[in-house]
BASENU-236103 format. One record per residue (C-alpha): residue in one letter; z, y, x. Coordinates in steps of 0.05 Angstrom, whole numbers, plus 32768, in hexadecimal, padded with zeros to 4 digits. Layout:
AZYX/...
! end
This chain:
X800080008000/X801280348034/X7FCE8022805A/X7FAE802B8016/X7FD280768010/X7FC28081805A/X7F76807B8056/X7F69809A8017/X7F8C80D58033/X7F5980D58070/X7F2E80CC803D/X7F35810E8014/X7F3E812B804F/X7EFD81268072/X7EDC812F8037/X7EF18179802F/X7F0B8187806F/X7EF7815C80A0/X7EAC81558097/X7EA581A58088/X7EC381AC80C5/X7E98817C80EB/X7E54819380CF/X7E6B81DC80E2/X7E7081CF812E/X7E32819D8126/X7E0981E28111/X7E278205814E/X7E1781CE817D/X7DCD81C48163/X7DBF8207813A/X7D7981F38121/X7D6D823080FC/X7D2B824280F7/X7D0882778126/X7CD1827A80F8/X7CDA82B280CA/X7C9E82C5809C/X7C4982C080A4/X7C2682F380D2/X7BE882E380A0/X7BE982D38060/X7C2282BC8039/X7C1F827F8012/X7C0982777FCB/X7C4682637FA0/X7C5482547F5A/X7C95825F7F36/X7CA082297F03/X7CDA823F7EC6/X7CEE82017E97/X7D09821D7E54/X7D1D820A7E10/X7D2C823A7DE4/X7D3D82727E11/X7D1A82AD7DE9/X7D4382D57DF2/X7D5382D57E3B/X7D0782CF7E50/X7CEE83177E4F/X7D22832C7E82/X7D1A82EF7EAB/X7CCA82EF7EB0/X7CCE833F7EBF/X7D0183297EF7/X7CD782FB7F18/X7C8E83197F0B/X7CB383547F28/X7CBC832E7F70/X7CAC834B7FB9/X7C7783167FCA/X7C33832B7FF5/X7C1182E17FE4/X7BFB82C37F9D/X7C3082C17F64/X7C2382947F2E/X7C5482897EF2/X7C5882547EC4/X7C8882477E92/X7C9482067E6E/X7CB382067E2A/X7CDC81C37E20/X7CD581C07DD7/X7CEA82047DC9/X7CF9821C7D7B/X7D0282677D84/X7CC5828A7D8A/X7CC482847DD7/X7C7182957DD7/X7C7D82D27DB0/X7CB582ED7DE0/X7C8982DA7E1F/X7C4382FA7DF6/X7C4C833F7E1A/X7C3F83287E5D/X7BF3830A7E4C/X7BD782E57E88/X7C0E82F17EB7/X7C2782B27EA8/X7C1382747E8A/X7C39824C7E5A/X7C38820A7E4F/X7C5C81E87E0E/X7C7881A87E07/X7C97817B7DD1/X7CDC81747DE1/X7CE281407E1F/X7D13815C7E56/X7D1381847E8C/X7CF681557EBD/X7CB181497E9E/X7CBB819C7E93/X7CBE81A07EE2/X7C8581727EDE/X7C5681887EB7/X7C5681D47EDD/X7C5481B07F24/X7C14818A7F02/X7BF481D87EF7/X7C0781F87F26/X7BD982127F57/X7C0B82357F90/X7C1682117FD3/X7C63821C7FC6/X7C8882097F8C/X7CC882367F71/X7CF8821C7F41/X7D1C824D7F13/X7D4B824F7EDC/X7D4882817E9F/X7D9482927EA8/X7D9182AC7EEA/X7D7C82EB7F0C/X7D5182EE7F53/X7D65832E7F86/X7D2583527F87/X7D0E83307FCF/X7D2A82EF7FB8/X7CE482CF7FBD/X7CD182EC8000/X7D0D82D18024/X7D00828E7FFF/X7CC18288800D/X7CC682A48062/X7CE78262807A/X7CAC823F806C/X7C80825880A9/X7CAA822680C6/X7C8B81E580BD/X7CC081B880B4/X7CDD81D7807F/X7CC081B5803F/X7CF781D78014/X7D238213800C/X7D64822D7FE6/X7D7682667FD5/X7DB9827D7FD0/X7DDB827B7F90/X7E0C82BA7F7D/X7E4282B37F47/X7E5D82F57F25/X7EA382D97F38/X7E9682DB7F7F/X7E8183257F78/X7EB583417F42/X7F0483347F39/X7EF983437EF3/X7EC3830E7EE3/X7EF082D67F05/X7F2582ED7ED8/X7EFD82E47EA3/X7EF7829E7EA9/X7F2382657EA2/X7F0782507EEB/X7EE482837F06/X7F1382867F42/X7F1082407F54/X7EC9823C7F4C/X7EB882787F73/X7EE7825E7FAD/X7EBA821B7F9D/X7E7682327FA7/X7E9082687FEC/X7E9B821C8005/X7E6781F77FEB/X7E36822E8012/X7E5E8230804B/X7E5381E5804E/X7DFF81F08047/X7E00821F8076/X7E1481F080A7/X7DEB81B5808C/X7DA981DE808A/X7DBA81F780E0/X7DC081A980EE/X7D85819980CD/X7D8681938076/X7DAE81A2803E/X7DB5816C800E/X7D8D81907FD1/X7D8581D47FB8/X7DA982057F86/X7D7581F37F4A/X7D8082407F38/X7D4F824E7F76/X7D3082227FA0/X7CDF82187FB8/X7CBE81D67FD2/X7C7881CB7FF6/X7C4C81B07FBB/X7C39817D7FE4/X7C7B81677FE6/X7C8A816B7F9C/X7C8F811A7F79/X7C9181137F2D/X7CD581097F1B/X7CE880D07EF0/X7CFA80D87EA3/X7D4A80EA7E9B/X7D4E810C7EE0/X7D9581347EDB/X7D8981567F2A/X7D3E81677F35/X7D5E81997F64/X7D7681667F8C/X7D4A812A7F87/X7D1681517F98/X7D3081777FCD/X7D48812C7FEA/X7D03810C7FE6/X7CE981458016/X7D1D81348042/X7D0980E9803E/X7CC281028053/X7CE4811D8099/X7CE78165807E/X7D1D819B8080/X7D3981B9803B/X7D5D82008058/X7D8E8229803E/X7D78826E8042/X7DB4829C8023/X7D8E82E08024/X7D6182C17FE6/X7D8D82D87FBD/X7D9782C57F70/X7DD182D87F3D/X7DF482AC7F0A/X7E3582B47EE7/X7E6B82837EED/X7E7A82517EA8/X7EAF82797E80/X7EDD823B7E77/X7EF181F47E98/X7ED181D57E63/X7E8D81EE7E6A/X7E9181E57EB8/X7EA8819E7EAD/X7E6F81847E89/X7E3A81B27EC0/X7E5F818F7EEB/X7E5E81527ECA/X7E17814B7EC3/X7E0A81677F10/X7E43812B7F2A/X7E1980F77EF6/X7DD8810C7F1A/X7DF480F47F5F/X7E0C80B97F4A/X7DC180B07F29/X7D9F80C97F6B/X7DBD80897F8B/X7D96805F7F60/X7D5580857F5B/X7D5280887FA6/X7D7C80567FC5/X7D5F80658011/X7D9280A2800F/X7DC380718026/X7DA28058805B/X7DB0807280A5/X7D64806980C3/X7D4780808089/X7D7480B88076/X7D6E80F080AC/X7DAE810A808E/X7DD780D2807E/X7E0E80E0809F/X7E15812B8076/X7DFC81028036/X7E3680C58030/X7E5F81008047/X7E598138801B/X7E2A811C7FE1/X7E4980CE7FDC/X7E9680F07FF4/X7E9B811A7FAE/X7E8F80DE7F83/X7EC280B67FAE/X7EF780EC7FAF/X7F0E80E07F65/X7F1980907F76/X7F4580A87FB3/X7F6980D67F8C/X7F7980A87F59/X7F9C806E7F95/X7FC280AF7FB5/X7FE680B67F74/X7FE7806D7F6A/X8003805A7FB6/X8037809D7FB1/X8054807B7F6F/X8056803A7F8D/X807280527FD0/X809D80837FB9/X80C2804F7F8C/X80DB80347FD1/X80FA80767FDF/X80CD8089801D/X80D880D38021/X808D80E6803A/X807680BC7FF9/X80A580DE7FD1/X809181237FEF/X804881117FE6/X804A80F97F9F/X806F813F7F82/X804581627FAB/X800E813D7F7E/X802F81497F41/X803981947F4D/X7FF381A27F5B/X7FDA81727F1F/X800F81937EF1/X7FF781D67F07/X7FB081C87EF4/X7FCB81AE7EB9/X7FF081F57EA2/X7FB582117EBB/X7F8381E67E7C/X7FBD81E77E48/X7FD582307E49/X7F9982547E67/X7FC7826D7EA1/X7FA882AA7EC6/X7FCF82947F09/X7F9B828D7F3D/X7FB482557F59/X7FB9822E7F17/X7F73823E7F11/X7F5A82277F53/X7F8981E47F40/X7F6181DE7EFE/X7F1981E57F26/X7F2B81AB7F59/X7F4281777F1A/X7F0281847EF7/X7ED781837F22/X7EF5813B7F41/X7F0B81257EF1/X7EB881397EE2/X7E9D80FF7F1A/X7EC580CA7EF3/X7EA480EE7EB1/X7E6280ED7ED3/X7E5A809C7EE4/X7E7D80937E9B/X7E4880C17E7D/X7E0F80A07EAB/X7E2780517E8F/X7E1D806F7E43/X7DD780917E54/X7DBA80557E6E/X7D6E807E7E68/X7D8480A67EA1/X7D76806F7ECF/X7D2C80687EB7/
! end
């Protein structure tokens, strides 16, 4: 039992400490950031590709931000209505031939994604979301890191308002766990990208050589990381290039982040399946970062769950370092608990709250995956 405690502690620890830590002095040992910056001719042909459904209302806004763009090549923009129901030609009508649209009977945003990679005529793909916002020089910085050619993919960088404002992480039940979250989640891709690839892309903004880009299969939950993975699988690089900037706002409540989060922890459990090389160290360029950081998350709730059970165990023997370590556990738990049941505004409670959901929504996310069996398709 104590070995049992012992190495799920390592466990947890590497995970989140350890291997963000290792992959940080990696990138200042190897530092393969790219000295190509840009095209001295011309600039590549690209087309941004928007999956909707029923996002009317949004879509003006969002097709003036990117038509709006600092690009010097070819901008194509297609939008692919998913079965939309609310008039989403009429809202996009005032724009003419600056876009295309393309509209589909209801069938998921994979054969969405598919059907504008199947049109589109730009050498680079960009993936967009309605919700979001692009800085106006989002798709220039994007696009720059592919004069290097290694680099089949690149993501952007992801802003939430609660990293920006105290007020909007106030606002939310978890904005200040989640915006302490994703500070370390790109500090992590920083690093990965120097060594040589990050292990996906922020589906807000992200681009891909066409050439790259594989059909996905039906029930896809991550295009933005399956995707971004297969490229990597081909012996290309997938960058993280923070200055391509977009902005999101963080979910207003731990319910709505646990099922995002959810369905993004479901996805990497389906990845595994779908492409199965992942796990393998020839194969795999970055296997080490992937069974680390990717296949670690979904392994942290498991370990979590034999800490408390071990501490129980142990601490019934009286051992005072079991005993220490299991109300230790029950502080922080019962902290994230006050923090769910009475909406506490404490920021620690909050940041308590964050790190249960997001490790309660992997267990969610394999439960969710074994009653969607079509997800495997």
């Amino acid at each position: 039992m104590k070995s049992l405690f012992w190495l799920s502690v390592v466990v947890v620890l590497y995970v989140y400490i350890g291997y963000p830590a290792l992959v940080a002095l990696w990138a200042r040992v190897v530092n393969r950031t790219s000295r190509v910056r840009g095209f001295e001719g011309d600039w590549p042909s690209v087309s941004i590709i928007l999956a909707v459904r029923n996002e009317a209302s949004r879509l003006p806004a969002r097709v003036s931000n990117l038509l709006s763009q600092q690009y010097a090549g070819t901008l194509e923009l297609i939008v692919v209505s998913d079965g939309s129901t609310d008039a989403t030609a009429d809202a996009l009508a005032r724009f003419g031939d600056r876009l295309r649209l393309i509209e589909l009977r209801p069938s998921g945003k994979p054969a969405a994604l598919n059907a504008g990679a199947r049109v589109a005529k730009g050498n680079i793909l960009v993936f967009a979301d309605a919700r979001q916002t692009f800085a106006p020089d989002a798709l220039e910085q994007l696009i720059s890191n592919f004069a290097d050619s290694s680099v089949g993919g690149v993501t952007g960088g992801l802003i939430l308002d609660c990293e920006m404002d105290a007020a909007s992480a106030a606002a939310s039940e978890v904005g200040d766990g989640v915006g302490l979250y994703w500070k370390y989640e790109k500090w992590i891709r920083r690093s990965e990208s120097r060594v040589w690839s990050t292990l996906g892309a922020t589906g807000a903004i992200y681009a891909l050589r066409r050439s790259l880009w594989r059909p996905l299969p039906e029930g896809t939950l991550l295009d933005d990381v399956l995707a971004p993975m297969r490229a990597v699988l081909a012996g290309f690089r997938i960058v993280f290039d923070e200055r391509a900037i977009a902005f999101d706002r963080a979910s207003a409540d731990a319910a709505s982040e646990a099922r995002r989060k959810t369905r993004t922890l479901a996805g990497n459990y389906q990845i595994l399946a779908l492409e199965p090389q992942l796990l393998l160290p020839v194969v795999n360029p970055v296997w080490i970062q992937y069974l680390s950081h990717k296949v670690g998350r979904l392994v942290v709730p498991w370990v979590l769950i034999a800490i408390l059970a071990s501490s129980v165990a142990l601490a019934a023997d009286g051992g005072y370092v079991y005993i220490a370590a299991l109300a230790l556990q029950l502080a922080f738990y019962g902290l994230a608990a006050a923090g769910a049941a009475l909406g506490s505004r404490e920021r620690l409670s909050r940041v308590a709250l964050t790190f249960v959901m997001m490790n309660y929504s992997a267990l969610a996310g394999l439960a969710a995956l074994g009653r969607r069996r079509e997800v495997w398709r």
